[in-house]
Every structure is written in structure tokens, then in C-alpha cells.
C-alpha positions in Angstrom: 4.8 -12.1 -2.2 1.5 -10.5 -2.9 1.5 -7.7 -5.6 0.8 -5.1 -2.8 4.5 -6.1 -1.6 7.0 -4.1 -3.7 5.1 -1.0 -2.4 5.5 -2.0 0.9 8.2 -0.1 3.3 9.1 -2.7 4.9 8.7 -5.5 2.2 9.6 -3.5 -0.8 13.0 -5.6 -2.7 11.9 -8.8 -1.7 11.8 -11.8 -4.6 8.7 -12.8 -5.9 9.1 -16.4 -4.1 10.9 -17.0 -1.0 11.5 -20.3 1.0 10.7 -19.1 4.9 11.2 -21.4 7.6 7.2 -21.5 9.6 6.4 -23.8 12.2 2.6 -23.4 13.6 -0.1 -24.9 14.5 -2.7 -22.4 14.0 -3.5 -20.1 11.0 -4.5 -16.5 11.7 -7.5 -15.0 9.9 -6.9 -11.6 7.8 -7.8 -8.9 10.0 -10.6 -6.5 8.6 -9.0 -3.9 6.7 -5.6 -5.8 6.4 -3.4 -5.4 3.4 -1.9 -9.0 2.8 1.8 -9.1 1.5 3.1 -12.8 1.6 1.2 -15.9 1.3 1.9 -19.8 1.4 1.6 -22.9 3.3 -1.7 -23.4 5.3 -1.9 -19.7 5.4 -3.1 -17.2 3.0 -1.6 -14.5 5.4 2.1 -15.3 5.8 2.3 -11.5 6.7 0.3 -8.3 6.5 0.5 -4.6 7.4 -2.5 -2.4 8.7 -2.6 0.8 7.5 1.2 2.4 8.1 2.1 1.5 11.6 1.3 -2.3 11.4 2.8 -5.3 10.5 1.6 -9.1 11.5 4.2 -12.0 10.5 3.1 -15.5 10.5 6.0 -17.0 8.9 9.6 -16.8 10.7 12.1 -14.6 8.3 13.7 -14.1 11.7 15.4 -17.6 11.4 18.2 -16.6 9.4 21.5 -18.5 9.2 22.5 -17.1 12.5 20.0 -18.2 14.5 19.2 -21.3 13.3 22.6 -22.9 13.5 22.9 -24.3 17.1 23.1 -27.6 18.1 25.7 -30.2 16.5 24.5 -33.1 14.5 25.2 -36.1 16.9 23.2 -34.3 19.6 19.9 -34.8 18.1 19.0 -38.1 17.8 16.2 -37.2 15.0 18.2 -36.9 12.3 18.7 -39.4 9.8 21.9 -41.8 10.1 22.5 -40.7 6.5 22.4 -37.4 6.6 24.7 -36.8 9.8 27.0 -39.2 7.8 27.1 -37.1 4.8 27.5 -33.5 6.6 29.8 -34.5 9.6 30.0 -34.4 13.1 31.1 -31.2 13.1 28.1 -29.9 10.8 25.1 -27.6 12.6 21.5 -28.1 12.4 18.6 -26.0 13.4 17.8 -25.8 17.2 14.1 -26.4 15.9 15.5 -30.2 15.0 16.4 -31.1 18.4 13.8 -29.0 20.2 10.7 -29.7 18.3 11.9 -33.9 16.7 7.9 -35.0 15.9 7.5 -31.9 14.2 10.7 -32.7 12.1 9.7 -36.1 11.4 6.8 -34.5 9.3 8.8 -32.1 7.7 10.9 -34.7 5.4 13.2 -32.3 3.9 13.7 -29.4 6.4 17.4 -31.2 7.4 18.5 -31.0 3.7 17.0 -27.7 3.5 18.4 -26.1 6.4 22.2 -25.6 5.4 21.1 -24.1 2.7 18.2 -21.8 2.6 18.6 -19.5 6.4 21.8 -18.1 4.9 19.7 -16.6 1.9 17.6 -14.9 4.3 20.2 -13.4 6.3 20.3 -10.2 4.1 16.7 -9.9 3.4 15.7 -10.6 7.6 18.4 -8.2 7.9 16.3 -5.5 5.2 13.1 -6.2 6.9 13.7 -5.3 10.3 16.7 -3.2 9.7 13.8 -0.8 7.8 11.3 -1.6 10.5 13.7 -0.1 12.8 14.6 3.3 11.1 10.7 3.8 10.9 10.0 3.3 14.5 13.6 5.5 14.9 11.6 8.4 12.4 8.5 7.9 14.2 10.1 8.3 17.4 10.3 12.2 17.1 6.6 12.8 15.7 5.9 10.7 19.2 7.7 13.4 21.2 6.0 16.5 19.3 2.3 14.7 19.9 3.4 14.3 23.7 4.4 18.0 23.5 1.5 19.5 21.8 -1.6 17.2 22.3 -2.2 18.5 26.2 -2.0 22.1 25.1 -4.1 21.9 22.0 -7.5 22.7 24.4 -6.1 26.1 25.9 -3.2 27.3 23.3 -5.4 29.8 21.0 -6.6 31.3 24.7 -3.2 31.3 25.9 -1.9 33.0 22.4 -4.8 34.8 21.4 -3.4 38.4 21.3 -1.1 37.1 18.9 -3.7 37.5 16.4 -2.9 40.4 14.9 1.4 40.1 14.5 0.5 37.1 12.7 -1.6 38.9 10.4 0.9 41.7 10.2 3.7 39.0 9.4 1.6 37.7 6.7 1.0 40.6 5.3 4.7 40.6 4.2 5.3 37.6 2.9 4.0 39.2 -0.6 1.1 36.8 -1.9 -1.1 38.0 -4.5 -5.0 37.3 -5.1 -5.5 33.9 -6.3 -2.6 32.0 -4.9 -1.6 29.0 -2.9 -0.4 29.5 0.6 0.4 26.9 2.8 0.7 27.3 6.8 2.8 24.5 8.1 2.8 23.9 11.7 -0.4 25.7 11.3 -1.5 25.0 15.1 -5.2 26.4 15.8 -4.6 28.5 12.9 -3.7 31.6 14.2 -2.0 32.4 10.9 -4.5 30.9 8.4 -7.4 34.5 8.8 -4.0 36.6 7.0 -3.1 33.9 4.3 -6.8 33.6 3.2 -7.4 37.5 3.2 -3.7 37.7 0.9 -4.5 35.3 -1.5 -8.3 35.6 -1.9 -11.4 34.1 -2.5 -9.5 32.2 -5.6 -6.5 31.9 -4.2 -5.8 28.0 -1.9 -5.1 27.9 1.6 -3.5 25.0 3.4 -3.0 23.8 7.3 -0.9 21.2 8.2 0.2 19.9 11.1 1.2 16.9 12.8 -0.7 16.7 16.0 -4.5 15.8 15.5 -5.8 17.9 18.6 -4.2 21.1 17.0 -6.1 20.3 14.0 -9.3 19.7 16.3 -8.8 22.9 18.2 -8.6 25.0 14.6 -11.8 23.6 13.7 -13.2 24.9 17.1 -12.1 28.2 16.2 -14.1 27.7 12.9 -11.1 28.3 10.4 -12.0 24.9 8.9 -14.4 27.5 6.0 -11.0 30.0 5.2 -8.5 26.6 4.2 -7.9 23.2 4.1 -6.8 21.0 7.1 -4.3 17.8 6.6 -2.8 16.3 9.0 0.7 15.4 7.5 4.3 15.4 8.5 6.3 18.9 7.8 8.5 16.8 6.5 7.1 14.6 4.3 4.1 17.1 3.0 1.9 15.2 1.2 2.0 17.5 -1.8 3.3 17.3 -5.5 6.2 19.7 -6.7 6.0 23.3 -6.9 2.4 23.1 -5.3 2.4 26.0 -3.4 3.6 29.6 -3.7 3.7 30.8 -0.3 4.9 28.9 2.8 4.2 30.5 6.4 5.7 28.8 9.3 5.4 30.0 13.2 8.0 28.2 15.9 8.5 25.0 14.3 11.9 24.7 12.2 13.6 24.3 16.0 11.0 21.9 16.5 11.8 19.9 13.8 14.2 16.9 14.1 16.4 17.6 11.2 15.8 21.5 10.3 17.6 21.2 6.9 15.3 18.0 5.7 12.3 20.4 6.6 13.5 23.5 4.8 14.6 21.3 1.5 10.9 19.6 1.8 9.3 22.9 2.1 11.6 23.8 -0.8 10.1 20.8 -3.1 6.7 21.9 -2.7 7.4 25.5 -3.5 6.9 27.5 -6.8 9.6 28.9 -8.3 9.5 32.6 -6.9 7.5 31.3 -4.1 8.5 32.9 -0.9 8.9 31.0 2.6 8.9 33.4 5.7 9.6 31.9 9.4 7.8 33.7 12.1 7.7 33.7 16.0 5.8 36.4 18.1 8.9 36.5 20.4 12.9 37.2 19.7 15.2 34.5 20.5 17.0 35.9 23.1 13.7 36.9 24.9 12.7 33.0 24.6 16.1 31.5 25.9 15.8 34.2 28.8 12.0 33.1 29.4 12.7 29.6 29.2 16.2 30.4 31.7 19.1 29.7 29.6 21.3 31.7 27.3 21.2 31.7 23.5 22.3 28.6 21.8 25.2 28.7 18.8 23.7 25.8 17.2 20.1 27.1 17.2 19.4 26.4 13.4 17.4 29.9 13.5 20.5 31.8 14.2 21.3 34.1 11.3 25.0 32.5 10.9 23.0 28.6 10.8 19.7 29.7 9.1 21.5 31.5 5.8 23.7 28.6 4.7 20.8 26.5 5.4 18.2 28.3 3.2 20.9 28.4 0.9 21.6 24.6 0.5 18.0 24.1 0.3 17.5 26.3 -2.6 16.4 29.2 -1.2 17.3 32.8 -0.8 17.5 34.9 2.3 16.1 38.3 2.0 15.2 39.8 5.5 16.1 38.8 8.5 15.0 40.2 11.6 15.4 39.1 15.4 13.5 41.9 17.2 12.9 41.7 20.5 9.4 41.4 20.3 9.5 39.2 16.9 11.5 37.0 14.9 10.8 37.1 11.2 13.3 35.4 8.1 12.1 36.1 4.6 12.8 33.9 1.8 12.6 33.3 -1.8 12.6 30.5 -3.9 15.1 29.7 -6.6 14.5 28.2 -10.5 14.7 24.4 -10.0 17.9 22.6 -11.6 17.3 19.4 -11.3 
């Protein structure tokens, strides 16, 4: 393993040296811009990532024990006398052996090898792809949002514009003073951002995150990019240090999220002691669900009965909570830290 691999998510716990079964007859070349994370054999890149959504594996940690165990002994005529001998009729050998028996030839000690080193790799193929598949199970829901959002960036400050000035209103009660940090997440054109930078000042930060890159686009067509600072981040994964901020706006998307209470314990992290959160929508949730043709929901996680507890394990405080017909608004504040 290179020294980029202990940082690696998907490579991250694995030994310093391991024996991996490769059979090839061609060696790639290291993309441009490649990080490489295992090396050996006639290849300097065993396996690689590019940037975080890309991994390239020369080398087969998919032959564990499990899949290489196949075909008995006395059907493959390639093996040594001595060695069936020794392990016994009823031993396994690798499939590879009695599909591939020139290549074998040249490998003189992949038959003593094989009982013994696939079954080391079982658990770390097993960490591997077992990691590889939670990310593409995590990335699976930003997928949906970007499906969602990206064909409605273009028109949604045209569609939304007269929301303008509840936003501003909204702001105006989340209690920021000159000089401090506010951070819109789920920022969208930045409908929201005009009120946070008026609140905190010419000293004070604004943020806008979101997680769709056309919203982003469509803010800076509105030319907000000179009142705050755009990332393009995950809600819940805010690329932020602790206690960062000291005000957090957010506008529709805690129902958007995939796991509410992750977000609101994220937003949580990244929030002053004191700071204050406060959820917004321009519409109550009962005019939505009628809107959108369907009764209100129990588990909606911004039902008062859902959202309190929630705030609560999160560590913070509900102070107002309104559900207007014309608005929904929750207040929060943040607690000391314990831990």
C-alpha cells in the first residue's frame, strides 16, 4: 500500500503488504490526476482512486477463499504429482489452475500459495467492497436530489420570486447581530442569502451551500455570489470545523434530507454555542400536502410532535414554532457542548 492508502475510504485498515492474487497481461498506465494506493508486480498501479467517486483495481482482492476454491485436485492435470499427493484428493485448488495451466506453469508457487493466502483476504475483500457499497448506497440519495433539482435550477428564482421578501422577514428573526457568521444551507438561488448579509453585516460571514451545482449556477446569475460565499457541499457532511457558524437558515430541505436527524446533529456540530438554527418554508404543511393532493403525514419529521424530540437529541432547543397557513417557521437555539 502506498502512503495515500490509510486515508483512503475504501482502502483505509489495510496492512502495509498484502499477497493479492493478479493474473494479466497488460499493465495500465496511471491516469492523469490519479491518486495511486497499491503497488507491486509489473505494475506500479495495482489500484487507484480519482478524485472521490473512482476507483481502478488491477490486482484481483476479489479472489478470496470463496471464490477461488473450485475445482478438485485430480481434475487438473497441471498440478504437480507431489503436491495433489500431499493435500489429497479431496483438497481444492483455484479454478484459475485448471482454467489458465500455462499460466500456472510460470507461476511456480501459486499451488502452495493458494490454500493459504485467499482466506486472508476474505475479510479485507469483504472491507473493500462492503465500504464501496455503503458509499454508492449514501450517494444514491444526493443522486435523487440532483435528478430533482438540476431541471428546475433555470426557472426556480422566476417561479419563487415573490418569496423574496418572507424570506427576508424570516431572517429577520432568527436574531443575528453585526459581524457574525450565518450559514444558508440548502441555499438554492439564494433567495435567503440578501437578509443574512444585511443581519450580520459588512463584517459579519455569509455562507451558501448546497448540493446541486445548477442551484449554485443559478445564484450566481442572480449575482449573490458578492453578498456570501458559495460551496457546493453535502447538508450533511458540511465541510466546516466545529462551532463555525452562529446562525443557520434552512428553507424546505430537512424533509428533503435522507436521514433528518443526521442533518440536524451536523448542523448542530457546526454551530456556536448560542447559535440559533431556524427552519423556514413560504407555505404551511397542510397547504403543501393539500397542493401536492394528499393528507398530512404523522411521520413528517417537521411535525411539531417529530421535530421537538429531534432538535432535542441533537442538542438543540426549540423556541417557536409556528405552522401558519401561509408559512412554516421553527426557531432554535443551540446548547453548551458536553462532549
Amino acid at each position: 500500500m502506498t502512503p495515500a492508502a490509510p486515508a483512503d475510504p475504501l482502502f483505509t485498515g489495510l496492512p502495509e503488504r498484502l499477497r493479492v492474487l493478479h493474473r494479466q497481461g497488460d499493465a495500465t498506465d496511471l491516469p492523469a490526476g490519479a491518486t495511486v494506493l497499491a503497488t507491486g508486480g509489473r505494475s506500479p498501479a495495482q489500484a487507484f482512486r480519482i478524485g472521490g467517486s473512482a476507483w481502478g483495481l488491477q490486482l484481483h482482492l476479489e479472489a478470496d477463499g470463496a471464490g477461488v476454491y473450485e475445482a478438485p485436485v485430480d481434475a487438473c492435470a497441471a498440478l504437480p504429482e507431489d503436491a495433489a499427493m500431499a493435500r489429497g484428493e479431496a483438497a481444492t485448488v483455484p479454478d484459475l489452475v485448471e482454467s489458465f495451466p500455462g499460466q500456472v506453469a510460470s507461476a511456480t508457487d501459486l499451488v502452495e500459495a493458494a490454500p493459504a493466502e485467499p482466506p486472508v483476504l476474505d475479510a479485507y475483500c469483504d472491507g473493500v467492497f462492503g465500504r464501496f457499497a455503503a458509499l454508492v448506497a449514501d450517494r444514491a440519495a444526493r443522486t435523487a436530489n440532483n435528478t430533482f433539482f438540476t431541471p428546475r435550477a433555470a426557472t426556480w428564482e422566476e417561479r419563487f420570486a415573490a418569496d423574496g421578501p418572507r424570506y427576508t422577514a424570516a431572517v429577520a428573526r432568527m436574531g443575528l447581530r453585526p459581524g457574525q457568521r450565518a450559514l444558508d444551507v440548502g441555499c438554492g438561488t439564494g433567495r435567503a442569502l440578501p437578509g443574512l448579509r444585511a443581519e450580520v453585516g459588512a463584517r459579519g460571514v455569509v455562507l451558501g451551500v448546497d448540493l446541486t451545482p445548477a442551484m449554485l449556477t443559478a445564484t450566481a446569475k442572480e449575482g449573490r455570489t458578492g453578498i456570501a460565499r458559495l460551496l457546493l457541499a453535502d447538508a450533511c457532511r458540511l465541510p466546516l470545523c466545529d462551532g463555525a457558524v452562529d446562525g443557520i437558515f434552512s428553507a424546505g430541505l430537512v424533509d428533503h434530507l435522507p436521514d433528518p436527524a443526521a442533518g440536524l446533529g451536523e448542523w448542530a456540530r457546526v454551530t456556536a454555542p448560542d447559535g440559533v438554527l431556524l427552519l423556514f418554508h413560504p407555505s404551511g404543511r397542510a397547504e403543501r400536502a393539500a397542493r401536492h393532493g394528499r393528507p398530512l403525514d404523522p411521520a413528517d419529521p417537521l411535525a411539531e410532535e417529530n421535530l421537538r424530540p429531534a432538535l432535542h437529541a441533537a442538542g438543540w432547543s426549540l423556541t417557536c414554532y409556528e405552522d401558519a397557513p401561509r408559512h412554516f417557521l421553527a426557531r432554535a437555539v443551540r446548547g453548551e457542548r458536553t462532549g
